[in-house]
C-alpha positions as CSV (number, residue, x, y, z in Angstrom):
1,X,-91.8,19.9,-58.1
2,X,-93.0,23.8,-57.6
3,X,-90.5,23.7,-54.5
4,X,-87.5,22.6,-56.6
5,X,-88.4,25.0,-58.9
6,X,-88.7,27.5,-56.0
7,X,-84.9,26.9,-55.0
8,X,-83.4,26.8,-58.3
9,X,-84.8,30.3,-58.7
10,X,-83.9,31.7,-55.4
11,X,-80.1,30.1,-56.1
12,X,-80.0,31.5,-59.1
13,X,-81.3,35.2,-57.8
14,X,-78.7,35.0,-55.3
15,X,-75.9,34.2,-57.9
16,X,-77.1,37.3,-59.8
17,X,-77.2,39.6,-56.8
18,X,-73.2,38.3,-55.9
19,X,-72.3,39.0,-59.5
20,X,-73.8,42.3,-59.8
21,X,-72.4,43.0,-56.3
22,X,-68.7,41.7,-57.5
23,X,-69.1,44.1,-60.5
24,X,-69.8,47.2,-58.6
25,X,-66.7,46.0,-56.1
26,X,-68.7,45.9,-53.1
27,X,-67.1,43.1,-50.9
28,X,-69.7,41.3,-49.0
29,X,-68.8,38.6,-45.7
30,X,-71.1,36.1,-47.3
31,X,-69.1,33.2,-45.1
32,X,-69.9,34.2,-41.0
33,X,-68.2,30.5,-40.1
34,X,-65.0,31.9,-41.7
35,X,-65.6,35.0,-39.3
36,X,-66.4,33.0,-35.8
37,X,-62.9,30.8,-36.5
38,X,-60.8,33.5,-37.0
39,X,-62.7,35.3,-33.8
40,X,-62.0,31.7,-31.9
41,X,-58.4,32.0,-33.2
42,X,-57.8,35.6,-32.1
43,X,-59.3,34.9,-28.5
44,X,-56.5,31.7,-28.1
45,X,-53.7,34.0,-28.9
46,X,-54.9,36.6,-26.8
47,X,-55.8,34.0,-23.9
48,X,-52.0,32.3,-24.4
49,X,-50.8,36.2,-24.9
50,X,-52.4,36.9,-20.9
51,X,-51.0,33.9,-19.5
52,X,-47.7,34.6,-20.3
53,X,-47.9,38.3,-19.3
54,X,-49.0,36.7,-15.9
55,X,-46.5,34.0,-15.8
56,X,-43.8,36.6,-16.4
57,X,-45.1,39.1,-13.9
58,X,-45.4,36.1,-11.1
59,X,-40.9,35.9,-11.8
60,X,-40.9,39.4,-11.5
61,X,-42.4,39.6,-8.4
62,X,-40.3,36.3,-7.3
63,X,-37.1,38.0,-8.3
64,X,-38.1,41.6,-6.7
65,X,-39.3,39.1,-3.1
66,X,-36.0,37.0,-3.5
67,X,-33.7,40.4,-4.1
68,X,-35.4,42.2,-0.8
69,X,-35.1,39.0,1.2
70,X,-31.2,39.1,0.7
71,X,-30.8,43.0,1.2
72,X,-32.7,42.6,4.5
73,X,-30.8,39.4,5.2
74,X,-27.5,41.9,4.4
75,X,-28.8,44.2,6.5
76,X,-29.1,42.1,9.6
77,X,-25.4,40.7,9.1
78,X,-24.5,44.3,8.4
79,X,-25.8,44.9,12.3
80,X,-23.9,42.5,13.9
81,X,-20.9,42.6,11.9
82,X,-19.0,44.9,10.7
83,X,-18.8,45.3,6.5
84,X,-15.7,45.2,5.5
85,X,-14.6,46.5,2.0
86,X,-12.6,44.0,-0.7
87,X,-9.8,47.0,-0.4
88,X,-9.5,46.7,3.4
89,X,-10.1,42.4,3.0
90,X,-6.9,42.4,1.1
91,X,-5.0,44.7,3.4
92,X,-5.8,42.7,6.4
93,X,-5.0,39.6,4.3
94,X,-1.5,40.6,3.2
95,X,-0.7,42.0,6.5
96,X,-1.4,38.4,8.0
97,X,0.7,36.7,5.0
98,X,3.4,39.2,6.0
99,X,3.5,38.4,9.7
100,X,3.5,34.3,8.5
101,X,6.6,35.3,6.8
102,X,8.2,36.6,10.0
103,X,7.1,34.2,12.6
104,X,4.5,31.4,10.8
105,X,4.3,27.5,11.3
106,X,6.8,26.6,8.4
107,X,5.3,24.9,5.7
108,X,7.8,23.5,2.7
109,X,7.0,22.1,-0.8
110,X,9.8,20.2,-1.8
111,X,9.8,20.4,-5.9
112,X,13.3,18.4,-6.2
113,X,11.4,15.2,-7.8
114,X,9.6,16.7,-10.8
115,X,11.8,14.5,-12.9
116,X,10.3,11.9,-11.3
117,X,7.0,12.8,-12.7
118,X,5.4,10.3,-15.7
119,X,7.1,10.8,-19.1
120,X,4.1,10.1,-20.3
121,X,1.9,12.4,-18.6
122,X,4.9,14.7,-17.4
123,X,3.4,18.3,-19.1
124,X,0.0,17.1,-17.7
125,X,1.4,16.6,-14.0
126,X,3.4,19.7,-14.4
127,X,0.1,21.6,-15.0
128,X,-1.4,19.9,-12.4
129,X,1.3,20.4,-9.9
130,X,1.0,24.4,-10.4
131,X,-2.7,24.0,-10.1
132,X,-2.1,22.5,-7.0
133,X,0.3,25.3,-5.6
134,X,-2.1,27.6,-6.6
135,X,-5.1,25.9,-4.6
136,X,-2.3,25.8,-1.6
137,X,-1.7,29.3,-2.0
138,X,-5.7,30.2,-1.6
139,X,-6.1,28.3,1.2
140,X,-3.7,30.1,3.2
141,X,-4.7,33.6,1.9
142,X,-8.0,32.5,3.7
143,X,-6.6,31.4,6.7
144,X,-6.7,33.0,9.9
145,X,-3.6,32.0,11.0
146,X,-1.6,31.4,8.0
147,X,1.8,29.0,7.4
148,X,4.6,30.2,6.1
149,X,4.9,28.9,2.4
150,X,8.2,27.6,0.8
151,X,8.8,26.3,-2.4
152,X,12.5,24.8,-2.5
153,X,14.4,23.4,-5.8
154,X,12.1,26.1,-8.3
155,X,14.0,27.3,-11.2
156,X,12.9,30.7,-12.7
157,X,14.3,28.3,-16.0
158,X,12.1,25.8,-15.4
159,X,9.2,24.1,-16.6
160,X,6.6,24.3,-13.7
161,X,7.7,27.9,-12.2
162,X,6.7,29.2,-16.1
163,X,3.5,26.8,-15.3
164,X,3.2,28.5,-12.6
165,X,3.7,32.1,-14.1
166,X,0.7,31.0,-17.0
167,X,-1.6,29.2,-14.7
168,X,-1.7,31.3,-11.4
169,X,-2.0,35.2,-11.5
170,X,0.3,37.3,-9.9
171,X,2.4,34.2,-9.0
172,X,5.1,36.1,-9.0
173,X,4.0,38.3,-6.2
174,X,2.8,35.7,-4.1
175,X,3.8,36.2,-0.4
176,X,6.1,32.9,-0.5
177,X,9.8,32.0,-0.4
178,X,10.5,30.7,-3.8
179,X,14.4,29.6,-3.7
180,X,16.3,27.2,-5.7
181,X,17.5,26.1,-2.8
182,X,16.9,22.5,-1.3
183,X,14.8,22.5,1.8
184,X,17.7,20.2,3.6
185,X,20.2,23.3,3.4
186,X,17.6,25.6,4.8
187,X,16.5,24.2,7.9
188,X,17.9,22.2,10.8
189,X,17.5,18.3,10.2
190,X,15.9,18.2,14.0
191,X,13.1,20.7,13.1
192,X,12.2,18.7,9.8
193,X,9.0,16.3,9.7
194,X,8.6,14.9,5.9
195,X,5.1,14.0,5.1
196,X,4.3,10.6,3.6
197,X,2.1,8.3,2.8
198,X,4.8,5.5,3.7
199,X,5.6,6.4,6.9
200,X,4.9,4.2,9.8
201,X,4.8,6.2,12.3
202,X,1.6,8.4,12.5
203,X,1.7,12.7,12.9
204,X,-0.5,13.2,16.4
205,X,0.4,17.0,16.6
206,X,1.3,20.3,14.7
207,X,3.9,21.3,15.7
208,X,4.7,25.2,15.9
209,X,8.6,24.8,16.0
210,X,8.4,22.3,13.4
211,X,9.1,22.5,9.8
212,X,6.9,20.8,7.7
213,X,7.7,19.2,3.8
214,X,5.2,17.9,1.0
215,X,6.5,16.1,-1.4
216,X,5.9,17.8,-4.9
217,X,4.3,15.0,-6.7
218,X,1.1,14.8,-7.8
219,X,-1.2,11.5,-7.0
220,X,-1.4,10.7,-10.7
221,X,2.5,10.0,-10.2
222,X,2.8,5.7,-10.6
223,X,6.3,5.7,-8.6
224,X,6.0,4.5,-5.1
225,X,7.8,5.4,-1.8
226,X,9.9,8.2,-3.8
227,X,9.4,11.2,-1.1
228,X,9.8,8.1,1.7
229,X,13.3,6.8,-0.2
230,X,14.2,10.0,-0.2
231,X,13.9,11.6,3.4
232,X,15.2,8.0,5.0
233,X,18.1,8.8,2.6
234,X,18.8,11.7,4.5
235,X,17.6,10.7,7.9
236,X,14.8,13.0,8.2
237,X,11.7,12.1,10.5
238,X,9.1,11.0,8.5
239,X,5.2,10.8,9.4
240,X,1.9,10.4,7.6
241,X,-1.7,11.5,8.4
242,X,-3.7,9.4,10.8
243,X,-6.0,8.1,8.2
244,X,-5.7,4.7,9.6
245,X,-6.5,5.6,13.3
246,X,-9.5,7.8,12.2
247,X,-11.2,6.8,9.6
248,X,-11.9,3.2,7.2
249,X,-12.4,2.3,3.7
250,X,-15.8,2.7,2.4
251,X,-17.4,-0.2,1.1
252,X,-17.2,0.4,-3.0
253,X,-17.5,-1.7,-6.2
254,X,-14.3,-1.1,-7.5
255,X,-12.7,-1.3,-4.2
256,X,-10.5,1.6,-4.6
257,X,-8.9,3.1,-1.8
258,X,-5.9,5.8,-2.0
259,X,-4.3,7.1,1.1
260,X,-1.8,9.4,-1.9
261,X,-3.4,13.0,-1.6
262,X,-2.9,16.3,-3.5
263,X,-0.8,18.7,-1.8
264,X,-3.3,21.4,-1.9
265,X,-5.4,18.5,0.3
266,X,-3.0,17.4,2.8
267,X,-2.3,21.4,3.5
268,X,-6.1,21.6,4.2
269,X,-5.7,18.9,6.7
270,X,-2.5,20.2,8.7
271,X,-4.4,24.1,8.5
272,X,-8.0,22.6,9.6
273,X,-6.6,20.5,12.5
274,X,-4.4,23.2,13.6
275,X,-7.1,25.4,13.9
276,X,-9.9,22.7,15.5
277,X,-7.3,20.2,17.2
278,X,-9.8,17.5,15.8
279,X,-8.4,15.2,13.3
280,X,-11.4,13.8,12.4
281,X,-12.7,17.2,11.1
282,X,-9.6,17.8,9.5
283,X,-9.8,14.5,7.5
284,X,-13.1,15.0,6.6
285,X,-12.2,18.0,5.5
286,X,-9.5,17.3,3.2
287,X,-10.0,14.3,2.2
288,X,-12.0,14.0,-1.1
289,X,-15.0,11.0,-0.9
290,X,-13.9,9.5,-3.7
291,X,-10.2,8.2,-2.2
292,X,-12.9,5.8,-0.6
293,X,-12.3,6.5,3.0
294,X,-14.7,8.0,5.5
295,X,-14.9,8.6,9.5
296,X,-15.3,5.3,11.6
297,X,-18.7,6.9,13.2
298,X,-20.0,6.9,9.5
299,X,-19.6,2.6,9.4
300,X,-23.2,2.2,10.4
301,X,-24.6,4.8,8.4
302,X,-22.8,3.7,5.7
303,X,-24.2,0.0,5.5
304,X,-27.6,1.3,5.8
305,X,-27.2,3.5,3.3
306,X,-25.1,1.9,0.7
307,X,-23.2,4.6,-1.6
308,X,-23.6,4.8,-5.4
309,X,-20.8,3.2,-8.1
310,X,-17.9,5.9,-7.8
């Protein structure tokens, strides 16, 4: 009973004290777990606060160690080969386009058959078509030894030459023989090879003295045996790539296979063989996986390893 009594009188001594203390506006911790959790709180922001600073200094240090690696890797290069300026890479590639000009394997896009295009589609394919000439055109600015480009049958009126202008720049100073001409009046009938999917007989050489012609159509075209019709027509030599003889359909759920190519691709093929004389690196090299064709050493490989759902 005296120690009750005891606490209620030191309670109520202490209340006094914190009123008089309020009073005279002295402010007084009186709660030290309040303190430690806002010390505990201050040290987690500061610990999160020096983890980051080191995380951020380890990607400094990456990125300083990644951008010395490549300098000293340029370096290296730099001692063996000579570094050429992009002023001096585009002299020496005009020059080479130039010289195509003059004496190059002849290479002919024949764009009489854009009306045979899908009305459905046809300002798609048209699009496509100058994305195409634009791909063939970088291909052969890369090449060492490039073809001499024509594009035959292109109207400055026309839809796809103002495709062209849009899509591709500089277009119109691209080191090519635009004409509206047709290629048949431009070059001996003996000298011409059309390329086609339909031909029988297969191409087994590049030929130097040989003119070339692609068939502008694009692969999303749905007519069949147009460029084929139309160079029996005329009784012009017609070949096709030697898919058949070097490479064979990969296995695939929707068994799809497409021998029909871009044009872009098939100049790919006639510029890597002609460079390599191996047809089966050309093909590979040209032709996209998902036509669903691949090299005949790739069979065994292939069945062990099963590709994924194109």
């Amino acid at each position: 009973m005296e120690d009750s009594c005891c606490a209620e009188s030191t309670v109520s001594k202490v209340n006094e004290a914190a009123d008089l203390l309020d009073f005279l506006g002295i402010d007084v911790e009186l709660d030290p777990l309040c303190g430690r959790e806002e010390t505990a709180f201050s040290k987690n922001v500061m610990r999160k606060q020096r983890n980051w600073e080191r995380r951020l200094e380890a990607k400094k240090s990456k990125r300083k160690e990644e951008k010395e690696r490549k300098k000293l890797s340029r370096q290296n290069k730099g001692a063996t080969e000579p570094q050429l300026s992009k002023r001096v890479i585009k002299a020496i590639t005009k020059e080479r386009l130039e010289e195509a000009r003059g004496a190059g394997l002849r290479l002919c896009v024949d764009l009489s058959m854009t009306d045979c295009l899908s009305p459905k589609f046809f300002s798609q394919e048209i699009s496509r078509l100058a994305c195409q000439i634009r791909r063939l055109y970088g291909c052969n600015k890369k090449a060492l030894q490039p073809f001499r480009i024509f594009l035959t049958e292109l109207r400055e009126d026309s839809l796809l030459y103002k495709e062209c202008v849009r899509m591709n720049d500089g277009f119109t100073n691209y080191l090519i023989d635009v004409t509206e001409e047709s290629w048949f009046h431009l070059f001996p009938s003996e000298d011409v090879i059309y390329l086609t999917p339909d031909a029988s007989e297969a191409l087994e050489y590049v030929e130097e003295d040989k003119v070339y012609i692609l068939g502008g159509l694009v692969d999303e075209t749905i007519q069949k045996k147009i460029s084929y019709t139309r160079a029996k027509e005329l009784g012009i030599r017609t070949a096709r790539l030697p898919i058949d003889e070097y490479m064979v359909k990969r296995p695939n759920p929707k068994n799809f296979h497409s021998k029909i190519l871009a044009i872009n691709q098939v100049f790919e093929i006639l510029l890597t063989f002609r460079d390599t004389k191996d047809w089966i690196k050309a093909l590979t090299a040209g032709i996209p996986p998902g036509k669903g064709y691949m090299v005949a050493s790739a069979v065994s490989t292939d069945i062990i390893n099963p590709p994924e759902e194109l």
